[in-house]
N, C-alpha and C positions, 0 to 999 in steps of 0.2 A: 898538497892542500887544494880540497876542490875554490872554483872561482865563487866568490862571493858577492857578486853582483848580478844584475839581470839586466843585459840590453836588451830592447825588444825593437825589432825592424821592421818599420811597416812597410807593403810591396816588397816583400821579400822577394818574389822571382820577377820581379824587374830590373833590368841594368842597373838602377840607384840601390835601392835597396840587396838586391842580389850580392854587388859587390860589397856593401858594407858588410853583410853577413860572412863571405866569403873571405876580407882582410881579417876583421875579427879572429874569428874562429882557426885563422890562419900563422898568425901574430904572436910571436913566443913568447910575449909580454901579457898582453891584451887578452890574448887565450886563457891567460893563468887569472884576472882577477875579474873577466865576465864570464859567464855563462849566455846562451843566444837565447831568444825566442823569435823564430821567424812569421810573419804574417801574413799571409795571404788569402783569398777569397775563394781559393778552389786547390784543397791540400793533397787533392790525387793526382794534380796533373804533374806531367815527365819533374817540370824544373821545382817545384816541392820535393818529392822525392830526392832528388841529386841533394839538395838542400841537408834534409835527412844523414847523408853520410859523411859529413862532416865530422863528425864528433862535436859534443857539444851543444849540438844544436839541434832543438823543441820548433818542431814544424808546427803550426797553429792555426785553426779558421776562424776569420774575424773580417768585419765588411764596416769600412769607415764612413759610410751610408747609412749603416745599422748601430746607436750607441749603445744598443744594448749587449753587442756582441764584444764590447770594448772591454767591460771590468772585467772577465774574466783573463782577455787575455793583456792587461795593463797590472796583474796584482802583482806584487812586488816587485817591478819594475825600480830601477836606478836610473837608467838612462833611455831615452826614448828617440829613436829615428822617424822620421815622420818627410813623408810624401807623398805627394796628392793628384790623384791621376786627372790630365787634362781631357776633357774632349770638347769637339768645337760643335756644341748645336746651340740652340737656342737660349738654354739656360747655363751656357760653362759656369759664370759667377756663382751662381746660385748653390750647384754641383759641388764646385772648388771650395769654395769659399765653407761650407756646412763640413765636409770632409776635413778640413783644418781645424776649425774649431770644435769637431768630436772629439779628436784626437787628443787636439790643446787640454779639452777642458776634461778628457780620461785620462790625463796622467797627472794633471793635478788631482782630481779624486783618488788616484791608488797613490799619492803621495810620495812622487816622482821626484826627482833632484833634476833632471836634466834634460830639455829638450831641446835636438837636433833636425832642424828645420829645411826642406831645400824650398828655397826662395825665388826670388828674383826682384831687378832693380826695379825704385818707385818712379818706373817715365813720367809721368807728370809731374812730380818735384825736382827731377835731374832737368828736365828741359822747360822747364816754369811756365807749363801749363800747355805748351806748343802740342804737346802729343799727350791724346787722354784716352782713347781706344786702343790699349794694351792687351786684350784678351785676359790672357791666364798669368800674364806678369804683371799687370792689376791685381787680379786677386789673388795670388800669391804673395805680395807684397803686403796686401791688407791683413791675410793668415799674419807673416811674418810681425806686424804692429798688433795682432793682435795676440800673440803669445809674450810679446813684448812686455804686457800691461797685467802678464799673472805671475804668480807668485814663486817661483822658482826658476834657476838659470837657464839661459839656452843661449845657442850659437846658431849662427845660420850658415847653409852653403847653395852656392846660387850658381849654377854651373850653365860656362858660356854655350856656344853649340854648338850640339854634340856631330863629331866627325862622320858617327854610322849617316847619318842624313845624307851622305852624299855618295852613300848606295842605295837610295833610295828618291825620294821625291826631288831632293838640290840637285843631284847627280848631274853632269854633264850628257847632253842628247846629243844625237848624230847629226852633223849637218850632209847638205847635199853632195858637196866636194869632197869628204870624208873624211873632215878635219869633225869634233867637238864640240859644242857652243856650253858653257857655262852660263848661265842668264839670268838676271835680275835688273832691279830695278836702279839700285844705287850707283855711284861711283867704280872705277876702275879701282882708287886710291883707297875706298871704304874701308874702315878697317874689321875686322870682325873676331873674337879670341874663341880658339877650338877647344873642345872639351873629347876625348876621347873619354865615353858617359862612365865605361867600366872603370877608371883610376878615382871613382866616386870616394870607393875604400879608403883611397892615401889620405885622401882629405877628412874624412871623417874619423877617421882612427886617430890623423893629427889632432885634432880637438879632443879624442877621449882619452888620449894620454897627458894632455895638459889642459885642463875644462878649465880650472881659472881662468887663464892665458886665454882663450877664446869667448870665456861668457861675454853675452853682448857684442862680438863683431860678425861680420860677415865676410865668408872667404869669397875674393870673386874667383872662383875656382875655371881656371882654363892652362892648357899648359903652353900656348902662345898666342900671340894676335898678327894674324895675316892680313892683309890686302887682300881683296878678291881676284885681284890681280894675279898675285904668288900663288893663290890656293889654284887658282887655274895651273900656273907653273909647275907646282908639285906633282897635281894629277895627271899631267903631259911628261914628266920626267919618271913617274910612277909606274905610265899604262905602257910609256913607249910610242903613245899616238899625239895627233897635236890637238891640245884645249885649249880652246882660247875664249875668255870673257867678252860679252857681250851685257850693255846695259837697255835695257828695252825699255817701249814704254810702260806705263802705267796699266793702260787699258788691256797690254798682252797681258802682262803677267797676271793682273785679275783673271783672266779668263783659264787659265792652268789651275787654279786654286777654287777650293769649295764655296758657294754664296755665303756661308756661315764660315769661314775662316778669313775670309777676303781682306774685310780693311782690317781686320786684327795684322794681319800678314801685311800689309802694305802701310801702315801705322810703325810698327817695330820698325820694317826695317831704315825705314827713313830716320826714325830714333837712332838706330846704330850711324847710319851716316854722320845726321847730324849733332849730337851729342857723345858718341862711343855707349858700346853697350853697356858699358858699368860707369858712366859720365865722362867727362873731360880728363879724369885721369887713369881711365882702363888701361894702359899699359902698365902704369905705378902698380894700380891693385894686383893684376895678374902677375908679377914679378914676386910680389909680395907673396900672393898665394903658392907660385912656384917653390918657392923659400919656406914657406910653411908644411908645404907636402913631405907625407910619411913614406918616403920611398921613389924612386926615378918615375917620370911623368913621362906618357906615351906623347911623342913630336906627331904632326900629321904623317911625314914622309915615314915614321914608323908601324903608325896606325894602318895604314896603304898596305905595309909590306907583309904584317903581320895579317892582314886579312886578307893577302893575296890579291887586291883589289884591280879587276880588269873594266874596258870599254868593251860593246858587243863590233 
């Protein structure tokens, strides 16, 4: 019996969206009672394509910038995945925040049952007002109250950070002696919960096999919370070489990051220090999301292994 429903995933060849398409369509349950429509904004490029041979699944062009490009591909739509791409110039809010509510307010028009949200927490109301320069977890939060308030369910998932970051910009640099430095701005002791981005799928497939059970919460979706301490640990016991954390000041770390991402970046992460990334009880919710998840959750030290992950 073909599937009878229509997810549609926005950012389809993105880590978020990619993997939800990919669990889906994957899922010997979920396979059977959706059908996909994947989304994205350039349907020739390599990861469209790969998308394509799935079975199943309707590769799609549609620009959440553009609403007009939305009804076509929001028509009968069941369940809706929705994510919203950040960039940091001048107008992120602006950007973020228009791109949510396209989306929001085209899957109510094609008269949608279900929308799946990746979010993030409201730092101004977890730390009562102490941190109000959130970047793109401001306005993600504000998307997320603002789907809140229409007329069909949804669920949110709000995924810690993500592990790939530390092949890339978090990454440990070489010091002179030949040892590592890991570097920021917070505590040894800080705590911070890792999201390996691609187990996007587990979590969201958990909510579409049980959508009551999830309407209205939010997964804080990470599969542990390390110290930056241990995350150094991990990456020294991973490469083989020695990492060791370092907390700098202020005025360095601004200077390794963009003018237009600065105090968003040195905002947050003081929020994580001093409140936890998901408030005072991120460890509770991350357990809880552990527990929720549709499938074994990638550990950092697995993450590492499986990506082969070296120091130069």
């Amino acid at each position: 019996m073909p599937a009878s429903k229509l997810l549609v995933v926005f950012g389809a060849t993105g880590n978020q969206g990619g993997s939800v398409v990919e669990y889906v369509a994957k899922d010997p349950v979920l396979s059977k009672e959706f059908k996909i429509r994947a989304v994205t904004r350039d349907t020739s490029k390599p990861a469209a394509q790969e998308l394509s041979k799935l079975g199943n699944v309707e590769v799609v062009q549609g620009d959440l910038e553009d609403p007009t490009s939305l009804k076509p591909v929001l028509e009968g739509a069941h369940t809706v995945f929705i994510v919203t791409s950040t960039v940091y110039d001048d107008r992120l809010e602006e950007h973020e925040l228009r791109q949510g509510q396209n989306a929001a307010d085209a899957a109510v028009a094609a008269s949608a049952s279900y929308i799946i949200y990746s979010t993030q927490p409201n730092v101004a109301k977890i730390s009562g007002g102490k941190h109000k320069m959130s970047g793109h977890f401001d306005t993600k939060n504000e998307v997320e109250r603002y789907i809140r308030a229409l007329p069909l369910k949804s669920a949110f998932f709000a995924p810690g950070g993500f592990m790939q970051n530390f092949s890339n910009h978090m990454g440990p640099q070489p010091a002179s002696d030949g040892t590592y430095v890991l570097a920021n701005i917070v505590t040894p002791t800080a705590e911070f919960p890792l999201i390996n981005i691609k187990d996007t799928g587990k979590w969201v497939g958990a909510i579409m096999a049980e959508p009551d059970q999830f309407d209205g919460k939010v997964i804080s979706a990470a599969s542990e919370v390390l110290t930056w301490e241990e995350i150094a640990q991990t990456l020294s016991k991973a490469t083989g070489k020695t990492v060791v954390y370092k907390q700098i000041p202020v005025d360095v770390f601004r200077s390794f990051l963009s003018p237009l991402s600065a105090d968003f970046m040195v905002e947050m992460m003081f929020f994580f220090q001093d409140f936890g990334y998901y408030g005072p009880d991120t460890k509770k919710l991350v357990a809880q999301a552990v527990a929720d998840a549709r499938g074994k959750l990638t550990t950092f030290t697995e993450f590492l292994e499986q990506t082969h992950y070296t120091l130069p």
